[in-house]
N, C-alpha and C positions, 0 to 999 in steps of 0.2 A: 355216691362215688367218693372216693377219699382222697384226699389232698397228696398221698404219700409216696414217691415215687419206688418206681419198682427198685429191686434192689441191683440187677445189670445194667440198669440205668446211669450213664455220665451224670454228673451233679453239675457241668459246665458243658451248656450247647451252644456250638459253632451260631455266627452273625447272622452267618446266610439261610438259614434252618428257621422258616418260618414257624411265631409265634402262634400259641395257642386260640386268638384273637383272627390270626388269619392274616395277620400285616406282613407283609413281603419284603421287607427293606431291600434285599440285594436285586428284586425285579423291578424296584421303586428309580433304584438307583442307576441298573444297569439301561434300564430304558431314558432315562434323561442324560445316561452317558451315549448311549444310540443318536438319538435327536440331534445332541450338539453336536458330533461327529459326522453325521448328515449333514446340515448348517454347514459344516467346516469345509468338506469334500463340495459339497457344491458350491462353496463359496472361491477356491480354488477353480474349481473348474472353471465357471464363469468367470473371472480373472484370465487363465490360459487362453480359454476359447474367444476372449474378446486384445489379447495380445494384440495382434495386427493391426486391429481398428484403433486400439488407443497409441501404438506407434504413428499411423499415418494420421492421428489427429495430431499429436503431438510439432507435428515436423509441418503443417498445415499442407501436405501433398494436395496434387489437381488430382491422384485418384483416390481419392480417400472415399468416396462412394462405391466405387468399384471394389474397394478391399471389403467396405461395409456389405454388401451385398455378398461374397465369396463368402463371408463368416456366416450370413444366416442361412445360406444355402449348406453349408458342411455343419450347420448345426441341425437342418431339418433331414437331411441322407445321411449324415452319418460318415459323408464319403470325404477323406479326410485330405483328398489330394485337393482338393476346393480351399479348405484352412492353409496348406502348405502353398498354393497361390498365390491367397492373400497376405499371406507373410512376407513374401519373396517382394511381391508388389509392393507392400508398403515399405521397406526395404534400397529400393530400387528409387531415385532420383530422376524423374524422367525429362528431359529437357523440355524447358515453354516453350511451345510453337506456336502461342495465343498473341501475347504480346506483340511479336514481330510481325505475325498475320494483320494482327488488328490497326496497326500501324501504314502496312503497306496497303488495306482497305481503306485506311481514311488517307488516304495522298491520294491513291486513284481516285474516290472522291471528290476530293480537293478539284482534283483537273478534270473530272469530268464535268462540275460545274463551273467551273471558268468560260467564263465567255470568249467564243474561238476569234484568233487573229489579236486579240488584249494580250499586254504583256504585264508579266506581276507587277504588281504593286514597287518590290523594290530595284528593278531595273528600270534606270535611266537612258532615255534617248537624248542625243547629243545633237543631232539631226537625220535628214530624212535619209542621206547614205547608208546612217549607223543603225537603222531602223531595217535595211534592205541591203544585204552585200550583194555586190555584184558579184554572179557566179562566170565563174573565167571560160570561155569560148570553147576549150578542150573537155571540159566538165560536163557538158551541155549536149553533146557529140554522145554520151552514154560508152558501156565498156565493150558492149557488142561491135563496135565501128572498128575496133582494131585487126579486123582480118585480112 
């Protein structure tokens, strides 16, 4: 065979016109332009789809589990009203109730274990009157007796 090219033949073939040898460069290239574009998109995505959870981490929320949980749930269905949830939720400031619960459990505590008829620690008796008031004779009668 002869090295000569035909005569309608171009003397300058385009880039993407695979070589005699068989090397492809523009399917070399266009497929690791694929991959990183993959990479990208997904990297994004997973960014969006975890929005929520990294706001409600951010802000240290008491439901940040709760939004964590809505994000993998709308990531395994699909069902996108679960994501918009967990947005709203993380979002959403919700008042302590913990605190102030936890608080009024340890007083009732407190006086549940106090020993009954002891008076606290920082009340002083003065003597045995101020220790017992005399309740007043009309007191004693109750509210029913006024008919």
């Amino acid at each position: 065979m002869s090295e000569q090219l035909h005569p309608a033949a171009p003397h300058h073939l385009p880039f993407f016109v695979p070589g005699a040898d068989g090397a492809d460069t523009l399917m070399v290239v266009m497929g690791v332009f694929l991959v990183a574009t993959l990479l990208w998109a997904g990297t994004i995505y997973w960014r969006l789809h975890s929005l929520p959870e990294r706001m409600a981490h951010k802000t240290q929320k008491l439901q940040m589990e709760i939004v964590a949980v809505l994000g993998l749930i709308s990531l395994f269905t699909h069902s996108h009203i679960f994501w918009i949830a967990g947005l709203l939720l993380a979002m959403i400031d919700l008042p302590d109730f913990g605190t102030p619960m936890r608080s009024i459990a340890e007083s009732v505590e407190r006086i549940a274990n106090a020993t009954p008829g002891a008076l606290p620690a920082d009340v002083v008796v003065k003597s045995e009157t101020d220790a017992k008031p005399d309740i007043q004779p009309s007191m004693r009668q109750g509210v029913h007796d006024h008919a």
